[in-house]
C-alpha positions, 0 to 999 in steps of 0.5 A: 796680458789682454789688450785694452780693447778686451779689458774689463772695466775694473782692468781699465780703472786700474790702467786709467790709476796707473796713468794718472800716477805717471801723469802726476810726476810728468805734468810740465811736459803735457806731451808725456801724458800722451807717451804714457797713454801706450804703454799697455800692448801698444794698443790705443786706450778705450773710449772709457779710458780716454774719456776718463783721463782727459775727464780727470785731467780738465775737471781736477780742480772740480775734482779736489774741491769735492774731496776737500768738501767732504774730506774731513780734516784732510785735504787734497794737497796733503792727501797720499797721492793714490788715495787722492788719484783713486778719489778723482777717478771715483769722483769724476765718474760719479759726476760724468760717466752716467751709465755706471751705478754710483755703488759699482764705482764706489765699490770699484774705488774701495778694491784700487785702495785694497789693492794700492794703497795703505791699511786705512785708506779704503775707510776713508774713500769710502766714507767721502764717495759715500757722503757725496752719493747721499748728499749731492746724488741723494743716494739714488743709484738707479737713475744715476 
């Protein structure tokens, strides 16, 4: 296993996906959030990786009230967690990680859903990451 300092970012979002899951059933003990951020070689997360958990963690109302914007009829409390969790990562880094092209994000989020999620959930993130690249970002993917 490679250390998180010489991970790819598409290896880091997976992390990141990973963390935020263990996260979501620990969230009455704030402190887990840090025992689980060491799990991958003991090594210390990436600035990228620390950026986007915390990000995520601080901006999840933000994050939801995106995806219940332009998730039609669906909402963030009855959504399959790893659609939802695979959203928030997308949706955070489209709105606060610039340096990434907001196609590359898409994309990146399309293969977490491939990879973990159900049949038809990389149709619907797809579909939402898309509604807000066109309607909130204007589909511009070179100024990001």
């Amino acid at each position: 296993m490679k250390s998180n300092e010489f991970m790819t970012r598409k290896e880091q979002r997976e992390k990141i996906l990973q963390l935020l899951y263990a996260w979501e059933y620990n969230r009455d003990d704030l402190k887990e959030i840090d025992q689980l951020k060491y799990p991958f070689n003991s090594k210390k997360l990436t600035a990228f990786m620390q950026r986007m958990i915390d990000g995520i963690i601080i901006n999840e109302a933000f994050l939801d009230e995106k995806i219940n914007l332009y998730a039609i009829n669906w909402n963030a409390e009855k959504m399959f967690m790893l659609d939802k969790l695979i959203l928030r990562l997308a949706i955070f880094e489209m709105f606060f990680i610039k340096e990434t092209p907001k196609k590359v994000i898409i994309n990146e989020a399309i293969e977490l859903a491939k990879k973990y999620s159900a049949e038809n959930s990389k149709t619907i993130i797809n579909g939402i990451l898309n509604q807000i690249f066109y309607s909130e970002m204007g589909g511009k993917n070179e100024e990001n």
